[in-house]
N, C-alpha and C positions, 0 to 999 in steps of 0.2 A: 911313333910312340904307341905304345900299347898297353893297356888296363892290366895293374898286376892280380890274376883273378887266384891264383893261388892261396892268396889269404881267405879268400869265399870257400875255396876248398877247403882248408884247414878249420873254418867255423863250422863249416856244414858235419865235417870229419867230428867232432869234437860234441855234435849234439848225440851222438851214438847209434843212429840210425843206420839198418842196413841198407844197400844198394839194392834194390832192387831189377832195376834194366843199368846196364853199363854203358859204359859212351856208347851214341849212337851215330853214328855218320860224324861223328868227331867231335859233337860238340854237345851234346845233351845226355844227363847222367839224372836216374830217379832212382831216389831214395824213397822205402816207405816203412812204416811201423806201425802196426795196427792200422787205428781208423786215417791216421796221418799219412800224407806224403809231399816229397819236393823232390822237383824238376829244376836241375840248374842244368840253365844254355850258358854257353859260352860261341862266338863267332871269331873263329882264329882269322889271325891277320887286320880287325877293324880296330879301329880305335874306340873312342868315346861316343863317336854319333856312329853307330853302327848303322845304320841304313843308310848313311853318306858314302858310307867307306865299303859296305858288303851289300847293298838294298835287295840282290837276288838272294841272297843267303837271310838276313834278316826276316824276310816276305816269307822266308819257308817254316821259320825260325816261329814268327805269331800265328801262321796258317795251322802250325800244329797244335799251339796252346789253345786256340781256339776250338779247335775240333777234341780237345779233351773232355770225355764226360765228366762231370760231377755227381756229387749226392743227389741234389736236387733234380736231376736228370732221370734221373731212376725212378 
């Protein structure tokens, strides 16, 4: 079984923000608008415990949020 993520598409689709960076390696799309933005991951093929069912995909998955600057970064 797998997480119906299409409706997160469709909310996200719906706040009117433009895409910014488009899927990347298949699974991560950023949206930004102005001072705002969002990053939605998605891990094809896991289920609900994604690091049970993908942990080398997952692991790459926080590796990069982690390494995202912020405002306060700056």
């Amino acid at each position: 079984m797998t997480f119906p993520y299409v409706g997160i598409e469709q909310w996200i689709a719906s706040l009117g923000i433009r895409v910014e960076i488009p899927w990347v390696g298949g699974y991560e799309m950023t949206y930004a608008e102005n001072d705002f933005s969002l990053t939605f991951a998605t891990v094809k093929g896991a289920g609900h415990l994604v690091p049970v069912d993908k942990p080398k995909e997952s692991m790459d998955v926080i590796k990069r949020w982690l390494a995202t600057p912020t405002d306060s970064d700056s």
